[in-house]
Residue, then its C-alpha position, 0 to 999 in steps of 0.5 A: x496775233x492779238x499784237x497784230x491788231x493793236x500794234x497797227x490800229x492807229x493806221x489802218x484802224x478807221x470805222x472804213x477798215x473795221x467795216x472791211x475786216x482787213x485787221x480781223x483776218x486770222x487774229x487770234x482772240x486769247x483770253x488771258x484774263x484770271x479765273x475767279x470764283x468771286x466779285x471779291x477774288x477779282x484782281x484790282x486791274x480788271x475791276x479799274x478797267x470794268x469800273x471805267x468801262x461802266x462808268x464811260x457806257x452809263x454816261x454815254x446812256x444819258x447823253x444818248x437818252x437826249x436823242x431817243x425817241x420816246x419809247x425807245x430804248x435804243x440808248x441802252x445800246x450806247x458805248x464808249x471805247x477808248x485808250x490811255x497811254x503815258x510815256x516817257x520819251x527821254x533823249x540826249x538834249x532832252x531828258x524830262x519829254x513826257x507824254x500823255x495820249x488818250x482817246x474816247x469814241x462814242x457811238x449814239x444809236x439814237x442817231x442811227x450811228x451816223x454821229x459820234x462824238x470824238x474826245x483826243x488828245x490830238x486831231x492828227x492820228x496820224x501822227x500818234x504812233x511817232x515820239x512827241x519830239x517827231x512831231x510836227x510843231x503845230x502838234x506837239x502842244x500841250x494844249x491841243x485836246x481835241x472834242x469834235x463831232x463826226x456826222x455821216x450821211x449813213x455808217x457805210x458812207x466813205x465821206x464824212x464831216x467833223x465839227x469842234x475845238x482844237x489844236x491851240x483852242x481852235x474851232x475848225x470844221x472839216x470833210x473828209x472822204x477816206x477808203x480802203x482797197x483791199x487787192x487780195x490777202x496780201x495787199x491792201x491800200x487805204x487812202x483819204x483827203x481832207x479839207x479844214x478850216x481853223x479860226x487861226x490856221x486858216x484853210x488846210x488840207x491834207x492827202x495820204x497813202x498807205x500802202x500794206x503787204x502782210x506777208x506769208x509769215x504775217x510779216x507786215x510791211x507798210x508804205x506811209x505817205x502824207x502831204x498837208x497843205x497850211x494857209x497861214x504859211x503857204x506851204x506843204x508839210x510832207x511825210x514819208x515813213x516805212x513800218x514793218x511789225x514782226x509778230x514774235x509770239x502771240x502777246x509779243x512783236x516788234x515794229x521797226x520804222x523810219x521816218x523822213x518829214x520836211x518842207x517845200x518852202x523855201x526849197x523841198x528839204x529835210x526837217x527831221x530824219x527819226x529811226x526806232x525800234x518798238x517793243x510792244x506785249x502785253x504779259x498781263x491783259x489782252x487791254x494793256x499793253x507795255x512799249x519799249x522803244x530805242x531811237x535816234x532823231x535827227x533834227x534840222x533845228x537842232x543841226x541834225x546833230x544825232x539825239x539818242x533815246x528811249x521811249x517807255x510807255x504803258x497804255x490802258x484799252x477800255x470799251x468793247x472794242x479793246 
């Protein structure tokens, strides 16, 4: 059930769902890391993901020096987590799409953990499980690296507000209230709204739902929908998607999914209709992972003629919370 966890983080996987436990229930924590005698003996992929680890945490550690109080030594507390992942997505009409997603989060105790300084690849995480193909255009850019700042009242707080630079060099600000429900072991909702202004986007908001039922077997179904509202065009994108991952063993599951987005300008209509299947396990490590991902996509600027593909990816997790 570890696949459990990291197969879904990228929905329900916000500071508001870690403090609720939902994803914690009933995960299995398997250590598959080798045994050794020695530093030496150590294989080559653990001391790449310890080195990174030490190398982010000690960073971390003198920005966080900044803001401690003299004497303090709760700076030595700081720590970075994260992940990569690389892919290649070919498809017909588009053999050579590639894609390279990442993300640091950092928490700083100095400031009583009510700050953290985000570096992505992408602002929209909700989007980050879906080819590059199936993104919406305005997300797809290469030059969208994403560093913000996130400041809370205090940790359990649902309101939170980020500053930064984004999206096509865009400066931006945004509040955003967010909050999961859980109805009992079977069924929980998370739901959140956002208002943002880009430099050149203008005004924005956004709404979403997800709704979550695990099933007796830890089946999960999931019930995504999401609205974004764009100033410079005056109009809503819209999403409706349905997941559900099927654990097979305790380092295997698939994740099938449908997605349907559009426009309500100038009618309500269908811009692009995409379908997969995902493989995902992790034979080697419990922090990386492997994904193979068939797919077909419809798009309307592409005459919704069918485009058939593969998605293969690998992604590294780094941190304490991998």
């Amino acid at each position: 059930m570890s696949c459990l966890y990291l197969v879904f983080c990228a929905g329900l996987a916000t500071s508001s769902v870690e403090e609720a436990g939902l994803h914690g229930q009933g995960l299995a924590e398997v250590d598959r890391s080798p045994v050794s005698s020695s530093v030496d003996q150590e294989h080559w992929l653990d001391r790449w993901q310890d080195n990174l680890t030490d190398s982010m945490d000690y960073t971390v550690k003198q920005l966080d020096s900044f803001f401690a109080m003299e004497d303090s030594t709760m700076y030595e507390d700081a720590k970075a987590e994260g992940r990569i992942r690389l892919g290649w997505e070919p498809r017909s009409r588009d053999l050579a799409e590639t894609d390279l997603r990442f993300r640091i989060r950092v928490t700083l105790p100095s400031l009583e953990n009510r700050v953290d300084l985000l570096l992505s690849d992408n602002e929209d995480f909700q989007q980050e499980d879906t080819i590059k193909a199936a993104r919406e255009p305005a997300f797809r850019g290469g030059d969208s690296t994403t560093l913000s700042l996130r400041f809370k009242r205090d940790v359990d707080s649902h309101f939170s507000h980020r500053i930064g630079a984004g999206r096509r060099d865009q400066l931006y600000v945004k509040s955003q209230y967010e909050d999961v429900v859980a109805f009992n072991e079977a069924w929980a909702l998370r739901y959140d709204a956002e208002l943002y202004y880009y430099t050149r986007d203008r005004l924005g908001a956004e709404i979403g739902t997800s709704f979550q039922y695990i099933s007796p077997h830890d089946h999960v179904m999931r019930f995504n929908h999401r609205f974004y509202f764009r100033d410079d065009s005056n109009d809503w994108l819209w999403r409706h998607e349905l997941q559900q991952l099927q654990p097979i063993n305790t380092n295997n599951a698939l994740v099938y999914s449908v997605l349907v987005e559009g426009l309500s300008q100038p009618t309500y209509q269908i811009e692009e209709v995409y379908t997969s299947v995902r493989w995902r396990t992790n034979p080697l490590r419990d922090w990386l992972y492997f994904e193979v991902e068939p797919f077909v996509l419809w798009l309307r600027e592409e005459d919704f003629k069918a485009s058939y593909g593969v998605a293969l990816r690998v992604e590294a997790f780094y941190g304490k919370e991998y």
